[in-house]
N, C-alpha and C positions, 0 to 999 in steps of 0.2 A: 504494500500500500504506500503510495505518495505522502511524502511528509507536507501536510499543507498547517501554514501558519494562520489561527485566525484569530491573531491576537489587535491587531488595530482596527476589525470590524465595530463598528460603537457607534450612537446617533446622540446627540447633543439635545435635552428633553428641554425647549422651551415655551413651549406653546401656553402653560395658563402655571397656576400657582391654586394652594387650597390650604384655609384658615377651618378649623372648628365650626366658627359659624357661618362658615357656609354652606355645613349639612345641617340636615334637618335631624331634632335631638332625639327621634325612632330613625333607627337604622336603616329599616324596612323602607320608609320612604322617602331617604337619602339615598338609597340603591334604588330603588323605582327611580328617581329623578335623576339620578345620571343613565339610567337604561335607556328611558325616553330622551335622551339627548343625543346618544349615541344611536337609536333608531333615526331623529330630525337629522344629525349630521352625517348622515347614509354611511355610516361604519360597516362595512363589510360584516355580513355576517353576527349583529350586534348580540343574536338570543344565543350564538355559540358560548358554551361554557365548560370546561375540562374538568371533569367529573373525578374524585381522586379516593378509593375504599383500600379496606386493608383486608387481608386474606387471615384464618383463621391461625400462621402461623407469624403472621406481622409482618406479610410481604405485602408492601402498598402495587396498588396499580391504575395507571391514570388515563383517560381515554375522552375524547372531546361527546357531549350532548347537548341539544338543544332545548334551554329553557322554555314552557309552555306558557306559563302564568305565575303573577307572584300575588300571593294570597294573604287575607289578613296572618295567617299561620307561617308560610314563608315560600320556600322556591319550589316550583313543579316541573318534575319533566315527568318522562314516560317512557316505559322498557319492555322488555321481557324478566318476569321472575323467576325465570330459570336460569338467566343468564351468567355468566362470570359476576357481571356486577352483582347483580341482583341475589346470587349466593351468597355473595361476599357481604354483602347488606343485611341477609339474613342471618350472617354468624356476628357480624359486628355492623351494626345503623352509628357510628360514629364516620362521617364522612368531612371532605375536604373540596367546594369548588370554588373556579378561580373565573373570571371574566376578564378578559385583556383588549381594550380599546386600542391599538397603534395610532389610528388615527389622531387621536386625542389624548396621546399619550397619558394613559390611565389603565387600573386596574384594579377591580376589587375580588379581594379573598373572602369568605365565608366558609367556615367550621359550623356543625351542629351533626342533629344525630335526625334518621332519616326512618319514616313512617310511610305507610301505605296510603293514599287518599281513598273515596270511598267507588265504590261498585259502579255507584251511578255516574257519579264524574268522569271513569274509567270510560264509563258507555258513551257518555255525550261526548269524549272526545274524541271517542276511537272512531264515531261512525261523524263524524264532523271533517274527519281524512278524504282523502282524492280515492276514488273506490282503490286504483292501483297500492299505494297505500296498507289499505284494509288489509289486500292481496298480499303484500309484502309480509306483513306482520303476522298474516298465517300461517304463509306457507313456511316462513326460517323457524327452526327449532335455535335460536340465536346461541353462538359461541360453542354451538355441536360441532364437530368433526365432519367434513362432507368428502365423498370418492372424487368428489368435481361437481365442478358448475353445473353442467347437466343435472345431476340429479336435486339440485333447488329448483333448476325453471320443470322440470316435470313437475314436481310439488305444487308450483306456481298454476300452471297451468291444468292441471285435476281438480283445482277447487269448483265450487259455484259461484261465479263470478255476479250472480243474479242476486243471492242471497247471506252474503257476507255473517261470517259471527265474530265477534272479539273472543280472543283463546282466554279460558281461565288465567293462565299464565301470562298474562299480558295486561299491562297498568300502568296507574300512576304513583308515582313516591312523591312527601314533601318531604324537605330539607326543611327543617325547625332550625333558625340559627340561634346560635349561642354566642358568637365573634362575626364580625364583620372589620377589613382594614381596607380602608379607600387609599389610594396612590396616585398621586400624581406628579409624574417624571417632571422634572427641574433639571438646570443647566449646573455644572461640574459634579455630577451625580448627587446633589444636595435636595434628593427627594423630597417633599411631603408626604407623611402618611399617618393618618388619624385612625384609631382603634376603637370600636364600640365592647367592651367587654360585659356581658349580663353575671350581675353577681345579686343575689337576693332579690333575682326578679327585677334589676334596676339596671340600665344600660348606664355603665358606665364610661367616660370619652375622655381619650390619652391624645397625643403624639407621642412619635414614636419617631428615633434617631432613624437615619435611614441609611 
């Protein structure tokens, strides 16, 4: 392998700056008001969020998903509960997701521990999908082992395309937070980054060196 040096890769963060108050003192809708910012300022991809669980021997493992809705409760997306994550959730619901704007040189982290939302919610958003969609989330037994491609699109293509069901194994999770740290990239790496920590039920608000 080529020795490639990528030691003077680096961007210079000057685009905004961030005081205390200028979140709002529930975290929740400090993170909603930069989400909707980052939606107005057509950020690539803004609901992506990198999903980070631990395995039952303390092996973490991180993989990008797409936030659904943020709830008075906290962040939703949607899976398979069978999946890698979705086991790994079931042996420990203490999770780890991160949101990274470039655009806006920003970022925020969220820690909490991760619950099942309910039946119904599951249904209204499964059948609220592009029928293809539906189809998708049938047909994959998600994070199984496959002989090849081929044998997904047969799967794909055997369903009843007419009459669609959302699989038992197939939902939504909320993210309950417990932490929340907003970032915002600054020039000679002299970050911003303010902490929400919940202790006694009460959000508590740091800075924090960066």
């Amino acid at each position: 392998m080529e020795n490639k040096n990528y030691k003077d890769i680096r961007t210079s963060y000057e685009k905004s700056s961030l005081r205390a108050e200028d979140l709002d003192q529930n975290p929740l809708n400090a993170f909603e008001n930069w989400f909707n910012i980052a939606i107005k300022s057509n950020v690539a991809e803004p609901n992506a969020m990198v999903l980070s669980t631990v395995n039952s021997k303390g092996t973490p493992s991180s993989r990008v998903v797409l936030i659904k809705e943020i709830s008075k409760e906290g962040i939703v997306f949607y899976t398979n509960y069978n999946s890698k994550k979705g086991l790994e959730i079931k042996a420990n619901p203490n999770v780890s997701i991160l949101f990274f704007w470039q655009e806006l040189q920003r970022q925020v982290r969220i820690e909490g521990k991760v619950i099942k939302n309910s039946q119904e919610d599951s249904d209204e958003y499964f059948y609220s999908r592009p029928i293809e969609s539906q189809l998708g989330a049938m047909a994959s037994e998600q994070s199984s082992v496959l002989q090849n491609r081929d044998e997904l699109e047969f799967k794909f293509d055997q369903l009843d395309k007419e009459h669609p069901k959302r699989p038992a194994n197939w939902g939504g999770y909320i993210v309950i937070p417990e932490y929340f740290e907003f970032w915002q990239g600054r020039a000679n790496r002299l970050h911003d980054r303010i902490s929400y920590s919940k202790r006694n039920n009460i959000w508590e608000i740091d800075r924090l060196s960066p």
